[in-house]
C-alpha positions as CSV (number, residue, x, y, z in Angstrom):
1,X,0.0,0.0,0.0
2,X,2.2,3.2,-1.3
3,X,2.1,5.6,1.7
4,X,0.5,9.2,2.2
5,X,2.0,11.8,0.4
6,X,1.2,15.6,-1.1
7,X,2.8,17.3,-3.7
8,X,3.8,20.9,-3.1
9,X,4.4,23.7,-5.8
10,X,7.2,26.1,-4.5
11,X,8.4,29.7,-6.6
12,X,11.7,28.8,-7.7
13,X,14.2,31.3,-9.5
14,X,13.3,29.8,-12.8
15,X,9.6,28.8,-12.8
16,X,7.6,26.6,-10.2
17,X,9.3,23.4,-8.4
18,X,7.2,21.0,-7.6
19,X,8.3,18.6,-3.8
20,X,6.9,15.5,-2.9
21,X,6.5,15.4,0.8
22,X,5.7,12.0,2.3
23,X,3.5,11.7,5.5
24,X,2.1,15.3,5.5
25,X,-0.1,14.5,8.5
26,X,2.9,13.4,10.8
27,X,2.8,15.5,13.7
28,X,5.4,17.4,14.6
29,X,4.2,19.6,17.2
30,X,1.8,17.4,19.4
31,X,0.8,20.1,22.0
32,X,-0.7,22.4,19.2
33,X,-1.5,19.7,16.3
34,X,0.7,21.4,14.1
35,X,2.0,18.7,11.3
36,X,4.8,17.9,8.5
37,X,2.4,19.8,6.2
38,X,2.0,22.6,8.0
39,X,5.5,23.2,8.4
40,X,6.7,23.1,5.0
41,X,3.7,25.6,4.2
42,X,5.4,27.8,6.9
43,X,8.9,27.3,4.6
44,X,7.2,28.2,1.3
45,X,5.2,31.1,2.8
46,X,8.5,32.7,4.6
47,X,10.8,31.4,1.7
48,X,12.4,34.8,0.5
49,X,13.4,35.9,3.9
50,X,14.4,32.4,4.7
51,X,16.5,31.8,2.2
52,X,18.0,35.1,2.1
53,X,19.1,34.5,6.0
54,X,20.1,30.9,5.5
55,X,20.5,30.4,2.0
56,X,24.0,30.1,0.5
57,X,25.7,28.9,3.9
58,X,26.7,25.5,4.9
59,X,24.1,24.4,7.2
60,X,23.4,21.5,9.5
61,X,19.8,20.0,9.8
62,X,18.3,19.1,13.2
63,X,15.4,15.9,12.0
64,X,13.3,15.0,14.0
65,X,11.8,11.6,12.1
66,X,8.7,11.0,14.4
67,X,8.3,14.9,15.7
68,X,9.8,17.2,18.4
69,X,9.2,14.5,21.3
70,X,11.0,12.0,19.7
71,X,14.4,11.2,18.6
72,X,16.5,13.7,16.9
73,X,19.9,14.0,14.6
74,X,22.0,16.4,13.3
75,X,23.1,16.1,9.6
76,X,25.9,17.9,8.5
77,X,26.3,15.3,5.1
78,X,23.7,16.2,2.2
79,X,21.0,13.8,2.8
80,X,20.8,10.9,-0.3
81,X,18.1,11.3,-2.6
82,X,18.5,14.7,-2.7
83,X,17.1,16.9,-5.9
84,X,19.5,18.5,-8.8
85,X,18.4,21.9,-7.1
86,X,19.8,21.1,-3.6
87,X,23.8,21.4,-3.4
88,X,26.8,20.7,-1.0
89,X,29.7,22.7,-0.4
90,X,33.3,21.0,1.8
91,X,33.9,22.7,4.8
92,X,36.9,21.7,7.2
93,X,35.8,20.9,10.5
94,X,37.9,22.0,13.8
95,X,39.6,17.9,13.2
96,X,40.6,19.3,10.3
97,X,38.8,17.1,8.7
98,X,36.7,17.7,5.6
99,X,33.0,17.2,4.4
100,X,30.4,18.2,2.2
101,X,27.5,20.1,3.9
102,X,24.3,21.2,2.7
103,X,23.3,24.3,0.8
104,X,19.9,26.3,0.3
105,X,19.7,28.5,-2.2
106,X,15.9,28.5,-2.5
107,X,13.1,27.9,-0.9
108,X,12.7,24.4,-2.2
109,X,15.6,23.2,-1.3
110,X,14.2,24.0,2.5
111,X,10.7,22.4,1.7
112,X,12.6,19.0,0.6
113,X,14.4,19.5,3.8
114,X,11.4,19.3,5.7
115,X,10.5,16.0,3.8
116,X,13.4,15.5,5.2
117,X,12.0,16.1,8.6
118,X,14.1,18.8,9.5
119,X,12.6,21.1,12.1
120,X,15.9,23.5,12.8
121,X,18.2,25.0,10.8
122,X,21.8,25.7,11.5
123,X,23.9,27.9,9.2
124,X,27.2,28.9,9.1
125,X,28.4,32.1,9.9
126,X,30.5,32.0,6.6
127,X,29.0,32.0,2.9
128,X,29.1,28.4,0.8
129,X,32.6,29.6,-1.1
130,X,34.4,31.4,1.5
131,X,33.4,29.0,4.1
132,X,36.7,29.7,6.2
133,X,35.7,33.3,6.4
134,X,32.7,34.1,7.9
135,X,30.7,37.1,7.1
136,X,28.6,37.6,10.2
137,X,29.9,38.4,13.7
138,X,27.7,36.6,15.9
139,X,27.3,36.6,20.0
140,X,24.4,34.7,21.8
141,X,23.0,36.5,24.5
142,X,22.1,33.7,26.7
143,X,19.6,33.5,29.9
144,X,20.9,31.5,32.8
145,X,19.2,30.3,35.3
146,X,16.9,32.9,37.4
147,X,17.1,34.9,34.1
148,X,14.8,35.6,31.3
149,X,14.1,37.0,28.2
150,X,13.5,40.3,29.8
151,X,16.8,40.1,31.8
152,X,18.7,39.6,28.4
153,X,17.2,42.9,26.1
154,X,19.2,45.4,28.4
155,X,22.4,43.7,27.7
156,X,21.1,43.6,24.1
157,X,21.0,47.1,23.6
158,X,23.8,47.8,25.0
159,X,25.5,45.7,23.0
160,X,24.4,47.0,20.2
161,X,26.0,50.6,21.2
162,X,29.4,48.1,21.8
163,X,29.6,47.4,18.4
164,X,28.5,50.8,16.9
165,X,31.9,52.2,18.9
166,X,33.7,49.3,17.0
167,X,32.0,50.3,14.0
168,X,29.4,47.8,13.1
169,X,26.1,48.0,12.6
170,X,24.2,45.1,14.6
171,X,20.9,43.3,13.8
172,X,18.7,41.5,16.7
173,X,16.7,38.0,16.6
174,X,14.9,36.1,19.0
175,X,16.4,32.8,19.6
176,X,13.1,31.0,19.7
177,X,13.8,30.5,23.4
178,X,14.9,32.6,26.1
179,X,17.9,34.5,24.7
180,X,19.0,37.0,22.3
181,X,20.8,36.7,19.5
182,X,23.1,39.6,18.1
183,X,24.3,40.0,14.6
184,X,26.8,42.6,12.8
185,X,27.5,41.7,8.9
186,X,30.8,42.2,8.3
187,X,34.0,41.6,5.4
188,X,34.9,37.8,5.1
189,X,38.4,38.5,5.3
190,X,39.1,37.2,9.1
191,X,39.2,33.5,9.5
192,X,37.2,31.9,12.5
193,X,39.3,32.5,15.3
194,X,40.1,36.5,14.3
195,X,36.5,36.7,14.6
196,X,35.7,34.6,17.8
197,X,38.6,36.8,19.1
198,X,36.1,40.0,18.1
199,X,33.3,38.4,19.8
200,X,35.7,38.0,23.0
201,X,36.7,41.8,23.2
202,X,33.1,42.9,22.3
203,X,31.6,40.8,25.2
204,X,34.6,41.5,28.0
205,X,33.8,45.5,26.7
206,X,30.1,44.5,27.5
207,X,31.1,42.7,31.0
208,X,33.1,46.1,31.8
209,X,29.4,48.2,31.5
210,X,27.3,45.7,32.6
211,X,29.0,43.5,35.3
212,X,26.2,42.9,37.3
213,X,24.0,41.3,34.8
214,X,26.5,40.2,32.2
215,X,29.1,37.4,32.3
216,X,32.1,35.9,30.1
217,X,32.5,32.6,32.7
218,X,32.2,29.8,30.3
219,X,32.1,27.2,34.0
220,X,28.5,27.6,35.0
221,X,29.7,27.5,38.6
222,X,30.9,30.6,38.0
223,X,27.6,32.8,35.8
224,X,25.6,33.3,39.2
225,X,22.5,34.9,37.5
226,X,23.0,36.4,34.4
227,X,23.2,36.7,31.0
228,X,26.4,34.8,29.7
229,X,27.7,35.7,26.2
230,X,28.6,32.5,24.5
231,X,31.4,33.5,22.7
232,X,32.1,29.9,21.8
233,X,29.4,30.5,19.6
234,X,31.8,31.9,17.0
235,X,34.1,29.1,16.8
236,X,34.0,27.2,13.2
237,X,31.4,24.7,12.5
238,X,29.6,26.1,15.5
239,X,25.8,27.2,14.9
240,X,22.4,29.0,15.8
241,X,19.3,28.4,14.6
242,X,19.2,30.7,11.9
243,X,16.6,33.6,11.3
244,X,13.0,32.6,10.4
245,X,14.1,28.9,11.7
246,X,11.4,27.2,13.7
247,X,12.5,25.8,16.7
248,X,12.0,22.3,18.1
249,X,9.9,23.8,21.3
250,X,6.4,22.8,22.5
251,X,4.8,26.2,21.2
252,X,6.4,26.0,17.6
253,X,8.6,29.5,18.5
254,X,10.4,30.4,15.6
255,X,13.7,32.9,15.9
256,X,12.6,35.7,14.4
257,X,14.5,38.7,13.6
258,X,13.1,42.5,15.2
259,X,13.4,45.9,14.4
260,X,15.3,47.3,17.2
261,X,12.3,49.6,18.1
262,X,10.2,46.3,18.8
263,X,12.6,44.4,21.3
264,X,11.8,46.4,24.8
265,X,8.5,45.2,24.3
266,X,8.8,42.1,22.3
267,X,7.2,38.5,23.8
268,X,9.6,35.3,21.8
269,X,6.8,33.5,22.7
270,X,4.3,35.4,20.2
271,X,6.5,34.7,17.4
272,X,5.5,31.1,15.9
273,X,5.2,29.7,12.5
274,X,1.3,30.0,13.1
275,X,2.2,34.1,13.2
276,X,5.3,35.1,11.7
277,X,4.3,34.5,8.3
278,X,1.8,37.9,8.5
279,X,4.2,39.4,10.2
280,X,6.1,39.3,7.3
281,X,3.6,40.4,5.0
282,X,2.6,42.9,7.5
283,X,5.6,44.6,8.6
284,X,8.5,43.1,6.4
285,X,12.0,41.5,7.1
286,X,14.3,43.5,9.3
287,X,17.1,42.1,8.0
288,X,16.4,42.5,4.8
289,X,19.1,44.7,4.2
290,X,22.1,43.4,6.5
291,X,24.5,42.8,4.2
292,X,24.2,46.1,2.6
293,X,27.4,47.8,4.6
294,X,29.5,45.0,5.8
295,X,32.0,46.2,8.5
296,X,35.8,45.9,9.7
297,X,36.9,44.1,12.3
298,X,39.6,46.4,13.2
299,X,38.7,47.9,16.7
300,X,37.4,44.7,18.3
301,X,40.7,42.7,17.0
302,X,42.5,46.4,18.6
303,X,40.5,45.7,21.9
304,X,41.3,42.7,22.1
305,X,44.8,43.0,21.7
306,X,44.7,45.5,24.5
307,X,43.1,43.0,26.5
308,X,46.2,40.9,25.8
309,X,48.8,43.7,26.7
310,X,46.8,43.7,29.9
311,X,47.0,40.1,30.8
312,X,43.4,39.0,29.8
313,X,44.1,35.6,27.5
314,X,42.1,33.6,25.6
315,X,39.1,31.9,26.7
316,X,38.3,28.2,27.2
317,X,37.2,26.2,23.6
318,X,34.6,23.5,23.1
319,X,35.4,20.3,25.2
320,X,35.7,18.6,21.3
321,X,38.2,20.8,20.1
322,X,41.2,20.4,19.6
323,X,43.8,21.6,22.4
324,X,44.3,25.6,21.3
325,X,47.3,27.9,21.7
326,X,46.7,30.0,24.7
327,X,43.8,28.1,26.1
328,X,43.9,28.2,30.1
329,X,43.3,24.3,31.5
330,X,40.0,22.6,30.7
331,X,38.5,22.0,34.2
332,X,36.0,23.6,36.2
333,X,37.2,25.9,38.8
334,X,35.3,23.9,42.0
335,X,37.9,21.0,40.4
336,X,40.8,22.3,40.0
337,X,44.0,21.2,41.7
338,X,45.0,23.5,44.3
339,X,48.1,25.1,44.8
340,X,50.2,22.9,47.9
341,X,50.7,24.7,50.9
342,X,53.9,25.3,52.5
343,X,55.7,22.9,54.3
């Protein structure tokens, strides 16, 4: 007995695609009813602003083959099966190694992802042929425990004056969840650790004005309650879910970028993929235009320098990357071997 499918017609760049999408009735979300079907109609009606956030990046797929409650896995290798208008790009990977990962480059190519029971979608910071050099400066503004969205939009806007003294412009999202996440477009002409460096000096300068509700501690022990700035974030082959990506949350949040004006009285739990759609249509993408004036580096690479000369090093890395040059021990503070005392 052949199994329950639909086919979908999606605006491509040269004429109408059409995707088969198997088991349209799956449900994905089972707290609101919202299916397979309904999410790819979310892809196709966001498409533009989806792919022109996400599209022409590596990106990893978070599937979730029997919905959000189930099991889940990442793919970073193209999928088999997929059509002649879905490509791959190889990336190098902190081993070293290297692989093909996906590419969107329209709106299909994200509805035959979601046949591919992708919920989430994780792009690189870097464009599909520069992949080493990304052209986004990203920092993840994230709640810790006792904190909340709220706690996290002061820090945001502050932030956002951090990078206009460095020269950047920056762009905000929801990340679906509690946090924030903070974007500045800028020149792909600084690998990934030049820029994670950048995100370091932005955040300690952030720390410096907000130390009280702002932390760098990568240990948890060590956060207390605020907002920590993942600077790890920026690290190669490191991700968010991009903007306009659903998330894989009981009320079907999507991250969704804002117009700075909206954030002091924004609510990330308003913005789903039953509503973001007309918000589109009703108010337009904010991003629309972040790649118009890509920005330098140069002061945050200067601060951080400074912040050298001054004895502030680098920051811990991943637990799964490779040992780095600089990087103070890997162990929690609480854990740490102390100092013997004196005879």
């Amino acid at each position: 007995m052949a199994s329950e499918a639909t086919v979908l017609t999606v605006d491509g760049p040269d004429g109408e695609r059409s995707v088969r999408l198997s088991s349209p009735s799956r449900v994905l979300w089972s707290d609101l009813g919202l299916t397979k079907l309904d999410l790819a109609r979310y892809i196709i009606d966001v498409g533009e602003a989806f792919v022109r956030a996400n599209g022409d990046r590596p990106v990893s797929l978070q599937r979730f083959p029997e919905g959000i409650d189930g099991e889940q896995f990442f793919s970073k290798n193209p999928p088999k099966g997929a059509p002649d208008f879905v490509r791959s790009v190889m990336v190098v990977y902190p081993s070293a190694r290297t692989h093909p990962q996906l590419v969107i480059d329209e709106p299909a190519a994200a509805v035959w992802a979601v046949q591919m029971n992708t919920v989430v979608f994780h792009p690189w910071a870097s464009r599909a042929e520069t992949s080493d050099f990304p052209d986004q400066l990203r920092i993840d503004l994230d709640p810790q425990p006792g904190t909340d969205f709220g706690d996290a939009v002061g820090p945001a806007i502050e932030l956002r004056k951090v990078l206009a003294e460095a020269g950047l412009e920056a762009f905000v999202k929801t990340s679906g969840n509690r946090g924030l996440h903070v974007f500045a477009p800028i020149a792909p002409t600084h690998e990934f650790l030049e820029v994670r460096h950048a995100v370091i000096a932005a955040a300690r300068e952030l720390e410096r004005r907000m130390p009280d509700r702002v932390t760098t501690a990568w240990w948890k022990e060590e956060r207390g309650t605020r907002i920590f700035v993942d600077f790890n974030q920026a690290n190669r082959d490191r991700t968010m879910a991009g903007a306009y990506s659903p998330r894989a949350l009981p009320n079907a949040a999507v991250s969704t970028p804002l117009d700075w004006t909206e954030l002091e009285s924004a609510d990330p739990t308003a913005f789903t993929i039953r509503t973001v759609p007309e918000r589109l249509r009703m108010l337009g993408d904010p991003w629309a235009d972040m790649h118009a004036h890509p920005g330098t580096l140069d002061v945050l690479l200067g601060w951080w320098q400074r912040d050298l000369d001054a004895g502030l090093g680098e920051l811990p890395f991943p637990p799964d990357f490779p040992k780095m040059p600089g990087e103070p021990p890997r162990v929690q503070p609480s854990r740490a071997k102390k100092p013997a005392s004196p005879a």
